[in-house]
C-alpha positions in Angstrom: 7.3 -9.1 -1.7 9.6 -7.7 -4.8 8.8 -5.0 -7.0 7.7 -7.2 -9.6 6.0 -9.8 -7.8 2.5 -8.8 -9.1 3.7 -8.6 -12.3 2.9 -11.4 -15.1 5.1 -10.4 -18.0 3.0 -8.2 -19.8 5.7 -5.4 -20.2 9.2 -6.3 -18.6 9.7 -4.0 -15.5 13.6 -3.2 -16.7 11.7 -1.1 -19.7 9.0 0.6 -17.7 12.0 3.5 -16.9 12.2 3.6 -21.3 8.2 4.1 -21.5 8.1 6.9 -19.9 11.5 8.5 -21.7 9.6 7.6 -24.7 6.0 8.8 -23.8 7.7 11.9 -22.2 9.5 12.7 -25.3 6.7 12.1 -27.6 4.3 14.7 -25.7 7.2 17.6 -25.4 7.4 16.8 -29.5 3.7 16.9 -29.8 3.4 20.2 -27.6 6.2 21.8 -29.5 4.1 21.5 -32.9 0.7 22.6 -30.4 -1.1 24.7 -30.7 -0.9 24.2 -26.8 -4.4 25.9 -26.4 -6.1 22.8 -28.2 -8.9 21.2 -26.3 -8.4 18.0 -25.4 -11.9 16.1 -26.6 -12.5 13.9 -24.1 -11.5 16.2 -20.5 -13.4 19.2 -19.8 -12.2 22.4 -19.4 -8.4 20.8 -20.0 -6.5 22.3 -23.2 -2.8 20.3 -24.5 -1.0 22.3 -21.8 -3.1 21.7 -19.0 -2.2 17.6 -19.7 1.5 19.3 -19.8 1.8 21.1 -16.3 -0.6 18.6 -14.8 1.8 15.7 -15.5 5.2 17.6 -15.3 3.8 18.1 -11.3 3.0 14.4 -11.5 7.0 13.8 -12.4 8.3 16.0 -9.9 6.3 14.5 -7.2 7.2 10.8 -7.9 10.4 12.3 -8.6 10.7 13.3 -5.1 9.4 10.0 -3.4 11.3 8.0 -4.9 14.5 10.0 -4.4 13.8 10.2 -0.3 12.1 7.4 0.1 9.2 9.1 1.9 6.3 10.8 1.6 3.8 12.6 3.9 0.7 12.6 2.4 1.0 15.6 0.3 0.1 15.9 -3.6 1.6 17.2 -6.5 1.7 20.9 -7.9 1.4 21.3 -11.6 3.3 23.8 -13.4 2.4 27.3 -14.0 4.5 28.4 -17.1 3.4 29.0 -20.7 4.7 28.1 -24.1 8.2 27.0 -24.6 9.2 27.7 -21.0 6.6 24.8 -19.9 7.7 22.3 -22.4 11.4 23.0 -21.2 10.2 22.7 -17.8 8.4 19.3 -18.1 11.3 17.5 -20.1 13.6 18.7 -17.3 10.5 16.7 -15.3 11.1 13.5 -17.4 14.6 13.7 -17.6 14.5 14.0 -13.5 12.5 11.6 -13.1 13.9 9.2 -15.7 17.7 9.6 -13.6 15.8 8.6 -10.3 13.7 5.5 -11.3 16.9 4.1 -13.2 19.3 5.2 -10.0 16.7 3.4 -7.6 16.9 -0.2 -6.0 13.1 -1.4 -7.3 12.9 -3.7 -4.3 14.1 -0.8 -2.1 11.4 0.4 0.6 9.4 3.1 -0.5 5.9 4.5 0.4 2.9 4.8 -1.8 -0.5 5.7 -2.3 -2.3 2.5 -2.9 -3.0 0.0 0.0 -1.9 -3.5 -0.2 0.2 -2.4 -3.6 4.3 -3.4 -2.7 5.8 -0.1 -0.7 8.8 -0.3 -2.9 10.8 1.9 -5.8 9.2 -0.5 -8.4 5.7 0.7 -7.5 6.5 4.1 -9.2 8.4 2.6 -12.2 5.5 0.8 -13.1 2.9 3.9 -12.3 4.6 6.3 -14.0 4.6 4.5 -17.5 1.5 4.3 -17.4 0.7 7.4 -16.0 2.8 9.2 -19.1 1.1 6.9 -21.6 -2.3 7.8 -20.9 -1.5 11.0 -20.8 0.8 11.0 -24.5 -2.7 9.6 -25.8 -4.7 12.8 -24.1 -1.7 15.3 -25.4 -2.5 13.6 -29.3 -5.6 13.2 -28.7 -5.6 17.4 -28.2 -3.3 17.5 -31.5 -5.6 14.9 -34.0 -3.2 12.7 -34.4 -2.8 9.9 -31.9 -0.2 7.1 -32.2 -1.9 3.9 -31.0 -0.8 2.2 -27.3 0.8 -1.5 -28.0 -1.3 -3.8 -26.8 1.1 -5.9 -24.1 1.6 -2.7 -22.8 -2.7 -1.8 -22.5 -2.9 -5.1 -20.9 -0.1 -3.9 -18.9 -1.8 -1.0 -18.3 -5.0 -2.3 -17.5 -3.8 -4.8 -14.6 -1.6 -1.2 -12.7 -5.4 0.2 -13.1 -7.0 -2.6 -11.2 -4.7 -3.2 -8.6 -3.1 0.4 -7.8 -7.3 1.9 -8.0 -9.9 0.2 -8.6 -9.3 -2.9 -6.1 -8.9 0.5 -3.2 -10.4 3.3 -4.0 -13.6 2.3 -3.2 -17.0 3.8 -5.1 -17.4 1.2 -7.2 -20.3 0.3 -8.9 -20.0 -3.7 -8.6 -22.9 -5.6 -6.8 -21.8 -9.2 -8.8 -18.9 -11.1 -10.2 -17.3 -9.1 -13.6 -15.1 -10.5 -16.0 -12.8 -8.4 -18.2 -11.1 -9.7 -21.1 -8.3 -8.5 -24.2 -9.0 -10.3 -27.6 -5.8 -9.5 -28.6 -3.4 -10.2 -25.8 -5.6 -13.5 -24.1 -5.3 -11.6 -20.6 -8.4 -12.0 -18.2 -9.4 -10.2 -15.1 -11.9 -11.4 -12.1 -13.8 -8.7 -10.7 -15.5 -9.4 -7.3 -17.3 -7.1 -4.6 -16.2 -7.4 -1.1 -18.0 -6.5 2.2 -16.6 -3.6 2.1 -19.0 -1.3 0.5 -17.5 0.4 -3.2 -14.1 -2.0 -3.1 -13.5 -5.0 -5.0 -11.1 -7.7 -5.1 -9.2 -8.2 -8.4 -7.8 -11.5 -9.4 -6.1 -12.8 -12.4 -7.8 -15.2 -14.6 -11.4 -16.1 -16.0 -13.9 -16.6 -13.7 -16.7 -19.4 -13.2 -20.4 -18.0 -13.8 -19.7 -14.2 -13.8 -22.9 -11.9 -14.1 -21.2 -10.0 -17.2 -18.4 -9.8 -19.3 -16.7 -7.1 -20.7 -13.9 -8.1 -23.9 -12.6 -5.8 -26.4 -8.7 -5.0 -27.9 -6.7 -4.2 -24.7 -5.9 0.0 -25.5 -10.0 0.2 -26.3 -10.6 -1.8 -22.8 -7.5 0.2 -20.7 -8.9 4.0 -22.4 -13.0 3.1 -21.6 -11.7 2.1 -18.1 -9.7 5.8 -17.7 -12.6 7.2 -19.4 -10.5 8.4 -21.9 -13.5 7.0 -24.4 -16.8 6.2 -24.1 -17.9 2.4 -24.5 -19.7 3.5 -27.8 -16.5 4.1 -29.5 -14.9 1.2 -28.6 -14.3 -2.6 -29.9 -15.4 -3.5 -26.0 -18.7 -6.0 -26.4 -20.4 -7.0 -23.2 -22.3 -10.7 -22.5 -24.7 -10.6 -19.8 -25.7 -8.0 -17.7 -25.5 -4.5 -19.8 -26.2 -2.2 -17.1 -24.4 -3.9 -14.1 -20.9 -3.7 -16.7 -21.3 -0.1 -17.8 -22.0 1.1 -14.5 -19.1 -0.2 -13.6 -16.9 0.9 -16.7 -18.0 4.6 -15.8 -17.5 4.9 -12.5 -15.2 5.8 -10.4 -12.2 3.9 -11.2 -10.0 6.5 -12.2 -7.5 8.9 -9.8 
C-alpha cells in the first residue's frame, strides 16, 4: 500500500508539506502580535503559547520519526521557553520539520501510531497538516481573529480524523450505523460499530438506512469533531437519532 492509497483527492498529498509551512508560519505571525497569555476559548486551562510549545514538541517528534525511520513508543515533549525565544524555537520546529517531510520517500517504511493506517513517510505528511491547521485555528482562535479552513482541505481533514483515530482508538460512543456528510464539498462518511467494543469501521460513501445523520459545511463538521466547537455553534443539522449523533460527536474521537 502507497502513501496515498487512502487518499481520494481532497487535498493533493505533494502540498500537504506546503500546509504545514503555511499554517506554521501563520501561528509564529499570530504569536508574534500575541499577547501569548490569551486564553484560548475553547481548551481549558491552555493560553496562545501553550498551543505553541505543545505543537513545536509535536514537530520535533514527527520530525524525528520520519528522519530515522523508527520509533519506540515514546511521546513528544513540548517546549519550555517564553516569549520570542519560543516563537524562534517552534519555527526552527517547522522549518525542521518542513526539510524532512519534503527530503522523505512518502512510500518509504515508516512506523506510526495508528493501526491498520499505511507504516510509511506519507502517514506523517498528511498528519501533520492537519495537525498544524487545527491548531493555527486554536492559536486565532486565542487572538480573535481566525482565518477560515478551505473546505477540500476540512474534508481533507475530516477523513485523516476518522481513519488515523476514530476508526482505532476505541471509546466510541456508536451503538448504530452514522452517516456524516459536507454540504459544501459532496463528501460522505459511513460510520459503523464493530464487535469490538468503542471501535468503528469507517467507509467512504453514503450509507443505506443509517440511524442518524450528521451534514453541515466541512470546517463546522471537521472543528465539532476535534471539539474545537460545540454542535450549537455550528451549521451541522442532524436527521434521525439526536442523541445517538451527539454522543458520538462528543466523545472521544480526538488524540
Amino acid at each position: 500500500m502507497s502513501a496515498d492509497d487512502a487518499i481520494p483527492g481532497w487535498v493533493d498529498p505533494a502540498t500537504y508539506n506546503e500546509i504545514v509551512a503555511a499554517e506554521g508560519g501563520r501561528i509564529a505571525a499570530v504569536a508574534r502580535d500575541g499577547p501569548l497569555d490569551a486564553k484560548v476559548p475553547h481548551m481549558k486551562r491552555w493560553r496562545m503559547q501553550d498551543v505553541v510549545a505543545h505543537l513545536g514538541g509535536v514537530h520535533r517528534w514527527a520530525t524525528q520519526i520520519v528522519t530515522t525511520c523508527s520509533w519506540d513508543g515514546s511521546g513528544f515533549h513540548r517546549g519550555r521557553d517564553e516569549g520570542e525565544t519560543l516563537i524562534r524555537w517552534f519555527e526552527q520546529g517547522v522549518e525542521a520539520l518542513t526539510a524532512a517531510l519534503g527530503a522523505a520517500d512518502p512510500t518509504a517504511r515508516c512506523p506510526n501510531f495508528s493501526p491498520g493506517s499505511p507504516q510509511v513517510a506519507g502517514f506523517w505528511r498528511r498528519r501533520q497538516a492537519h495537525e498544524t491547521t487545527v491548531h493555527r485555528w486554536d492559536t486565532e482562535s486565542a487572538s480573535g481573529s481566525i482565518t477560515p479552513i478551505a473546505p477540500l482541505v476540512a474534508t481533507d481533514g475530516i477523513d485523516e480524523l476518522l481513519h488515523t483515530f476514530t476508526r482505532t482508538r476505541g471509546h466510541q460512543v456508536l451503538d448504530d450505523v452514522l452517516e456524516l456528510l459536507t454540504i459544501d464539498t459532496g463528501a460522505a462518511w459511513t460510520l459503523t460499530p464493530t464487535a469490538k467494543p468503542g471501535r468503528v469501521e469507517v467507509l467512504r460513501g453514503k450509507p443505506v438506512g443509517a440511524a442518524a445523520t450528521v451534514s453541515g459545511l466541512a470546517e463546522d463538521l471537521v472543528l465539532a469533531l476535534w471539539h474545537r466547537l460545540p454542535i450549537e455553534e455550528t451549521s451541522l443539522t442532524i436527521a434521525g437519532q439526536t442523541d445517538a449523533a451527539v454522543g458520538f460527536i462528543n466523545g472521544p474521537v480526538t488524540s
